[in-house]
N, C-alpha and C positions, 0 to 999 in steps of 0.2 A: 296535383294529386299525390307525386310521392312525397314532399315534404312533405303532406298531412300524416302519409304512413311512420316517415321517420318520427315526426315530431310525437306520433301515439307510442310507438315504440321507444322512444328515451324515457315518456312518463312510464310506461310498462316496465321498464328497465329499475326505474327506481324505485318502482311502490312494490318489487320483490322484496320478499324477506328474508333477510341474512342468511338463513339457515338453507334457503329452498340451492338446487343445484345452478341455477343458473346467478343468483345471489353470491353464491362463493365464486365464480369464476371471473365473478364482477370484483369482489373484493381482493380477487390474489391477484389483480391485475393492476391496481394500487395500491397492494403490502408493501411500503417501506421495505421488510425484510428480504422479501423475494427481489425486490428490485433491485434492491443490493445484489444480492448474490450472482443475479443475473448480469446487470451493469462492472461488477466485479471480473466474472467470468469471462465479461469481453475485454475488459481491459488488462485483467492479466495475460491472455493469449496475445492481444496489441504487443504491450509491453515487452515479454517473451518472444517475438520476432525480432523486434527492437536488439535487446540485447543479444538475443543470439548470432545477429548480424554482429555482433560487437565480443563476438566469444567469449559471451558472459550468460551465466544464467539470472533469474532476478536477483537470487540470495547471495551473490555472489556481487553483484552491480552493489548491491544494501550494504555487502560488507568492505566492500574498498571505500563506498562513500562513508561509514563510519569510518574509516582509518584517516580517510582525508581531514574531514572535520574536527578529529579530535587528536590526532596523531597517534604515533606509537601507544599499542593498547599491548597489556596481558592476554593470554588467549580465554583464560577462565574469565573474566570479564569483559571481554567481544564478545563469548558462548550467553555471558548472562544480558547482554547490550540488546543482543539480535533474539533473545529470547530461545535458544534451540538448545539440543544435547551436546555433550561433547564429542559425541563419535559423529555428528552428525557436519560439527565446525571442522572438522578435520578433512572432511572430504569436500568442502570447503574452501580449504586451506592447501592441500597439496598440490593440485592443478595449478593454484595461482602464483603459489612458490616455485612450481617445475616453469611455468613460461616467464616469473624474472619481474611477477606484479606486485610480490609484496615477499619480505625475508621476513623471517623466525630466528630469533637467537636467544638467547639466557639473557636474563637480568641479570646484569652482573653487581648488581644491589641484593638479589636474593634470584642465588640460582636454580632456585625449582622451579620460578614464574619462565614463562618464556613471552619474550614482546614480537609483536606484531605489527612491522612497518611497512607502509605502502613505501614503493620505488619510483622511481622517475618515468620508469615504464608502466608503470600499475596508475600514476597520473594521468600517464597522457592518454592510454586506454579508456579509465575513466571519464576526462572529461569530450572523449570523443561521443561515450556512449551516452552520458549526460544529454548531451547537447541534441542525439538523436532521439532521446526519453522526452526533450521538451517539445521537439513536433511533433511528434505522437499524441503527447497530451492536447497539444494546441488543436491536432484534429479530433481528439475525442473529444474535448468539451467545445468544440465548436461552435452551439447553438446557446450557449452561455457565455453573457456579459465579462465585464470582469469585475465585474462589483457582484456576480451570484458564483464567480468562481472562487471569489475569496468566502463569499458564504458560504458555499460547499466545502473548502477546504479548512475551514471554523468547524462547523460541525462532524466532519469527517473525522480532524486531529481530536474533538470532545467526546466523541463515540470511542473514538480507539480508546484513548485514556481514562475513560470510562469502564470500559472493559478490562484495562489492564490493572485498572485502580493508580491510577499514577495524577488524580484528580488532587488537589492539595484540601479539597472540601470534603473531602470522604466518599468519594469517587461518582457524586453524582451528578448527572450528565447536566442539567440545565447549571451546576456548579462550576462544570469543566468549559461549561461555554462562555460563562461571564467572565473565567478570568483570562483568558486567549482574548478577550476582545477587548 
């Protein structure tokens, strides 16, 4: 007898119409958007333990791992890399300078730029905290393959770039997927 109830109840479920209240509660509970923001939400607090075990906050994990990658940067061009303000890179910047992760000095090709070097200490930090960012993930996508983790992470990297316009097709999204894959 209960299966008959549920099984009335999923058809009752779906012959609502969008608009009625229980209709939308159906639909924000598979919004793409919300489920971002929500799945986001947890995994940045994940994440955010992660490195704070590792005396880093995320912006700060993002920007050693751009130094590592790419080596000695400008700071006006780390500020434009990471997307942020410049008073914002600064604070940033001083914490990881005062514990010996990364120096600042003048270009001495043109001394108004100042570059931005990770350290020997600022490496091994990094890839301590790396290394505990990837169990973290490995437990957060746990219930995905790794053939839908590269999927997700395809459409993940096409959305960002999407949004950022950094799309080489004129930033739209089915654009940004076909050329990542």
């Amino acid at each position: 007898m209960s299966r008959y109830i549920r099984l009335v109840s999923v058809r009752a479920t779906e012959q609502r119409a969008p608009g009625t209240a229980a209709g939308l509660l159906e639909e924000r509970r598979s919004s793409p958007g919300l489920l971002l923001a929500l799945l986001g939400h947890h995994a940045m607090r994940r994440l955010r333990e992660v490195h704070t075990r590792h005396e880093l906050s995320p912006r700060q994990f993002q920007l050693l791992g751009l130094l590592h990658e790419r080596g000695p940067l400008g700071q006006r061009e780390l500020g434009q890399l990471m997307e942020i303000d410049p008073s914002i890179l600064v604070t940033l910047l001083n914490p990881l300078e005062a514990e010996g992760l990364l120096s600042r000095r003048r270009d001495p090709l043109d001394r108004r730029r100042h570059l931005v070097t990770l350290t020997a200490q600022g490496e091994r930090r990094l890839a301590a905290a790396a290394h505990a960012q990837r169990e973290a993930e490995d437990e957060l996508f746990a219930g995905l393959d790794e053939r839908q983790r590269e999927e997700l992470r395809v459409l993940l990297t096409a959305l960002k770039d999407s949004l950022s316009g950094d799309c080489t097709g004129g930033g739209a999204p089915e654009e940004c997927i076909k050329e990542d894959r």
